[in-house]
N, C-alpha and C positions, 0 to 999 in steps of 0.2 A: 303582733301584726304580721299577716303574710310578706312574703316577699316580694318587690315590686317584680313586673313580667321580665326587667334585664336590668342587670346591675355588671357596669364591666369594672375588671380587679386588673388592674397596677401586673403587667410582668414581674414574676418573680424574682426576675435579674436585675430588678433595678431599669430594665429600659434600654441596658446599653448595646444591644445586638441591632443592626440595623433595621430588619423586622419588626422590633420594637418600639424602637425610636420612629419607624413611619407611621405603627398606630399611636401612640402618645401624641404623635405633630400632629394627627388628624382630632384626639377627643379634646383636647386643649386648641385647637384652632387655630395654627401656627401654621400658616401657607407657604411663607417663605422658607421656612425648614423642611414643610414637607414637599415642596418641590426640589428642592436641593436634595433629599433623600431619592424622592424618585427616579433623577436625573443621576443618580449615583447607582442606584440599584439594578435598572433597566439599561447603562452603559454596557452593551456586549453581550446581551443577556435577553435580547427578546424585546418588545415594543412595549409602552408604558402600563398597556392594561395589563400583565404582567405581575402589577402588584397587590392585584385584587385575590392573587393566591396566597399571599402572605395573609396569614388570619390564625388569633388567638383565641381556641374553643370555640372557632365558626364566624368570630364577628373580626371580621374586614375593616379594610380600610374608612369604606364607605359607610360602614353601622357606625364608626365612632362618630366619625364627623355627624352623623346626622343625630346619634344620641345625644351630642354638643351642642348640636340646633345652630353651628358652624356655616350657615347660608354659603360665604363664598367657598368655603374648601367644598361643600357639597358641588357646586357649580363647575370648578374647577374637575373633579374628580368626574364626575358626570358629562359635563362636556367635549372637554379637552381628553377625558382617558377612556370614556366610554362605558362609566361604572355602570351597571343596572341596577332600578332604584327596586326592583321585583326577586331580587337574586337572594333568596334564603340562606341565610348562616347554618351550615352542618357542623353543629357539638354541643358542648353541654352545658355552656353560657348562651349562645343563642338560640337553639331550641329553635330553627327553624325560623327565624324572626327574617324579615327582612328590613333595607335600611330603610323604606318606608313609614314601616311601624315603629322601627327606635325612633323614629324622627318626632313623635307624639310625643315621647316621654322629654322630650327636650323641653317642652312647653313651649316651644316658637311657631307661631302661627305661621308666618312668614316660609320656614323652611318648608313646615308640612304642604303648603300650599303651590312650593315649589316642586316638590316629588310629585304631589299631584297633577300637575301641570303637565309633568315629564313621565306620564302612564302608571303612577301609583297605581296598584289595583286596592280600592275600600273593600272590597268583597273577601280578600284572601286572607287565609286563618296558619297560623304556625303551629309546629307540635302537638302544642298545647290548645288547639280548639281557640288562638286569640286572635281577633283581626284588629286593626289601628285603632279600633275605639276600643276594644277591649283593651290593649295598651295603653292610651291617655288617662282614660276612668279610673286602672287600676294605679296607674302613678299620680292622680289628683288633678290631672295638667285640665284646667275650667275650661279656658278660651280653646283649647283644641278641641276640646268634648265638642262645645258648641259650634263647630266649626264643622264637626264633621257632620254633626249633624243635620247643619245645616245644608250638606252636601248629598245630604238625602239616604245617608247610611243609615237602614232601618234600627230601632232605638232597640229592639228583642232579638239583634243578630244572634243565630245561633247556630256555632258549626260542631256542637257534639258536646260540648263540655262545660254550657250553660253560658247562658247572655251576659252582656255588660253588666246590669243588675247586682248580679248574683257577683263576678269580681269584683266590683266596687265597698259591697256588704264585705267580703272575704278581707280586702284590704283596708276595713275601715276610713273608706272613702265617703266622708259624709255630701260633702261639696258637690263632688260631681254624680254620688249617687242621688242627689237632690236635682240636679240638672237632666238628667234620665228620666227621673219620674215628674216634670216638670213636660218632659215631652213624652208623657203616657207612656211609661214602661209598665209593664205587667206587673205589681208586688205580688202577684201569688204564684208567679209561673213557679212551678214544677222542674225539678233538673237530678234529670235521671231515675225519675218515682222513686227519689229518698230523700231530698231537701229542697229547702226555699231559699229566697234571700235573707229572709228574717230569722230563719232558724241558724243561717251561717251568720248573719250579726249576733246572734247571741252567743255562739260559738266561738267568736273572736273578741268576742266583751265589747260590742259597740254601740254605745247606747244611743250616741248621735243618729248612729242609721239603724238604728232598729224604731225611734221617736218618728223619723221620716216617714217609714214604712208603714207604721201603723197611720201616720196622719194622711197617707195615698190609699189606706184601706188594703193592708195584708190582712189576713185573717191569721188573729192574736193568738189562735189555737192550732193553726198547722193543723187543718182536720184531712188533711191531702195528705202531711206527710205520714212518714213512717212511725212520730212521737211527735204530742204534743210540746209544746215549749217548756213549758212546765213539769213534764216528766223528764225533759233530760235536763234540766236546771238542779231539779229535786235530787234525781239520780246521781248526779256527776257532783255536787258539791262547789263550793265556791262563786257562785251565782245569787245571792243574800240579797242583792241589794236588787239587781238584776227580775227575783221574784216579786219583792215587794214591787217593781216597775209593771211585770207583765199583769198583776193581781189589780194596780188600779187600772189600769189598761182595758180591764175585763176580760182578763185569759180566765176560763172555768178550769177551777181547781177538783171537780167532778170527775172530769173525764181521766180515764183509769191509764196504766201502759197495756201491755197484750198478757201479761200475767195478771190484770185484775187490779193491780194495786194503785191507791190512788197514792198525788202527789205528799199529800200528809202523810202517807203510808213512810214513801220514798228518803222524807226529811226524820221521821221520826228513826227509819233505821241507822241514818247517817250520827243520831244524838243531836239533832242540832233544831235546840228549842226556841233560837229563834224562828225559824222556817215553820214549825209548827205551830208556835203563838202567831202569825201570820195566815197558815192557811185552816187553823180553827172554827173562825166565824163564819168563814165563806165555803164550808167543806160541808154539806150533806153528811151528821152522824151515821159511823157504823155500826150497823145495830147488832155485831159481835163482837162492838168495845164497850163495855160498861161503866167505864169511866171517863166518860166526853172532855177530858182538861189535857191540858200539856202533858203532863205527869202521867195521866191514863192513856194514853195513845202510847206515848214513848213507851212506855210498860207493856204496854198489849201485843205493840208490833216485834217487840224483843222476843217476847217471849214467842210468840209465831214464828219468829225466824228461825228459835232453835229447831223446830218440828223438819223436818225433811223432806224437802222439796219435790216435788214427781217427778223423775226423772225426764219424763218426757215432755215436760214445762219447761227442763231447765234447758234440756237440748233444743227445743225449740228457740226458747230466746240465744242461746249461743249461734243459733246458726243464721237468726235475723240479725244479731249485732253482726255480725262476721260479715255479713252479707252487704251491711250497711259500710263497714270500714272498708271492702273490697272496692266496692264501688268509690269511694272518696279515693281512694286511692289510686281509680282509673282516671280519675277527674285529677291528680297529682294535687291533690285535697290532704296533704300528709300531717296535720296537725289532727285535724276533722277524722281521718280511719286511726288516727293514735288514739284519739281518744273510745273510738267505741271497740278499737281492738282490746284496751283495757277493760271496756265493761263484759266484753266477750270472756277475756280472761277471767271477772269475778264470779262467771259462770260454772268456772271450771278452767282449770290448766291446761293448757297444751302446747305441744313444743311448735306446732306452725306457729300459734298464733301468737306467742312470743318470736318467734325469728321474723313473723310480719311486722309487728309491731318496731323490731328492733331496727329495719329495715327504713320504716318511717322515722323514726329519731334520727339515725343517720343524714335520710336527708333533708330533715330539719336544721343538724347542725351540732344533735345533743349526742356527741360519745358518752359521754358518761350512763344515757337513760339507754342507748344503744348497746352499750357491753352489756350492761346489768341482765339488757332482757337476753342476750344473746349466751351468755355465760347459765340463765333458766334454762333456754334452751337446748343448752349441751349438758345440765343434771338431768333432763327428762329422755333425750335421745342423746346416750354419749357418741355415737359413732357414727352421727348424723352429717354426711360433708357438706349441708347446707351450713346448718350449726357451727360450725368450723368456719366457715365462709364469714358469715356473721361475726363471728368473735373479733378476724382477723381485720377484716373492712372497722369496725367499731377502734381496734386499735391502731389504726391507718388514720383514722380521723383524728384521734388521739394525739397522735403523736406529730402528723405532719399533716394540716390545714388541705385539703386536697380535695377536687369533684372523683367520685367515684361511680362506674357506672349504675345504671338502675336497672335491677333484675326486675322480673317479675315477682309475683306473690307464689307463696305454697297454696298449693290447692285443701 
């Protein structure tokens, strides 16, 4: 499952420096501590708004209380100190958020309704292309969904990095991705001309919102996107059950990837005769297999694979996966470009596309898949200082739990 839009972590100290101790009183909702903090802090030191610069990786006093869904510490803070409910967390836990938008993920109707009150702007997007409903949707919260909606926040907002929709399928949000398309969301919108929402639930194994989606009428085959559902089901492995779904579904197991191959092609290279016995009956015979059976496919395509690919087939497809994983990864889609950085790699090797990929496991979370690639990376380019970069950031993970920041991609 992706990660929800903010998740705040526990000072590493324990809490016990007074800056610490005043966000803890505010995410745990402890008024009378955190005015005792405040009145301690701002003694000598400048007037109380003051403490809105105390902030751990950008979220303030204000973002906790309101991630808490904390009503009167918001009131108080906002009132009495003058918090702005509009004022964006700068680092790498807030990402821009303001305490508006944590206030969704609270699930308290009550508070959101109060930021609102108090010039919430619905319209305004952080970092990450999310505005307040793309916050609620992607943390599950129902009654706020509904709420904004009903506040007239259009259902296909979109500030660059794809609609509510599309994060609620990412975060295997069935519930509130059911309340979206309940108020006419698009299931086929397009994001970024290389995925949908359905192709991202099937991405993140969610069968809940992918059953939704086809019953709001997504189109089963992704004929917009970049691959149908079924060629990267077939392709990528570990999708079994997920095929059998999209096959009664009536996903056409006909249509080919951009090298020709159909999904029976795709399962038969993998060896995996379940997926073959599956897409058998419903696959158009190829009339350069002569042995129409499980057994004859898997045999056929083997032996085809040993033969040597055109070169300029295979750079072709490396440079459309590459192209694909880029982009997920402008969209901070890091599981999404891991994976097709992978299939880029079974294209062919290269040291970008290992230090990209290594780049994405990192901020996933996996040192381990992060050295691995990053250490490929430095046998193919030893004297590479990105490569080095990589290795070091991989064992920084490793060894001490820590945000690092995010480069960009090699070109």
């Amino acid at each position: 499952m992706a990660a929800a839009p903010f998740v705040y972590c526990a000072p590493s100290d324990g809490g016990r420096t007074d800056e610490n101790a005043l966000l803890m009183a505010a995410l745990h909702g402890n008024l009378g501590r955190l005015k005792d903090i405040v009145n301690s802090l701002t003694r000598g030191n400048g007037g109380p708004s003051a403490i809105f610069s105390f902030n751990k990786d950008g979220v303030d006093v204000l973002h906790g209380a309101a991630c808490g869904g904390h009503l009167e510490v918001c009131k108080y803070l906002v009132e009495e100190l003058g918090g702005d409910v509009n004022a964006p967390g700068i680092g790498s836990v807030a990402l821009g958020a303001t305490p508006f938008m944590m206030s969704a993920q609270s699930g308290d109707v009550p508070t959101v309704k109060y930021f609102l009150d108090h010039g919430g702007d619905l319209m305004k997007a952080d970092d990450k292309g999310r505005t307040i409903l793309h916050h609620a949707v992607s943390a599950g919260c129902c009654k706020v969904t509904e709420f904004l909606l009903s506040k007239g926040v259009p259902v296909d907002i979109d500030c660059g990095r794809g609609p509510p929709l599309f994060m609620a399928a990412t975060n295997e949000q069935d519930k509130t991705l059911k309340i979206l398309l309940d108020h006419h969301a698009n299931p086929n919108i397009i994001i970024s001309g290389a995925t949908t929402p359905l192709l991202s639930a099937l991405i993140y194994r969610s069968l809940k919102c992918m059953k939704l989606l086809i019953k709001a009428g997504a189109d089963v085959n992704c004929k917009a996107s970049t691959m149908t559902l079924l060629v990267f089901a077939t392709m990528q492995g570990g999708y079994t059950n997920f095929i059998k779904f999209l096959l009664k579904a009536g996903a056409d197991p006909n249509i080919p990837d951009d090298l020709g191959r159909l999904p029976i092609e795709l399962a038969a290279l993998r060896d995996c005769k379940e997926e073959v016995e599956m897409l058998l009956p419903l696959t158009t015979p190829i009339p350069t297999v002569p042995n129409w059976s499980i057994e004859g496919v898997i045999s056929h395509v083997k032996n085809e694979d040993k033969k040597p690919m055109e070169q300029r087939h295979r750079e072709r497809r490396q440079r459309l996966l590459k192209s694909q994983a880029d982009t997920a990864f402008k969209l901070k889609e890091y599981k999404m470009a891991s994976e097709c950085y992978g299939l880029a790699i079974d294209h062919g090797e290269s040291a970008t596309l290992y230090a990209n990929r290594s780049v994405c496991k990192l901020l996933l979370g996996d040192g381990e898949g992060s050295l691995s690639d990053a250490l490929r990376c430095r046998m193919l380019r030893p004297d590479w200082a990105k490569a080095c970069y990589r290795q070091a950031a991989a064992h920084m993970l490793l060894k001490v739990p820590s945000s690092l920041p995010v480069e960009d991609l090699d070109s």
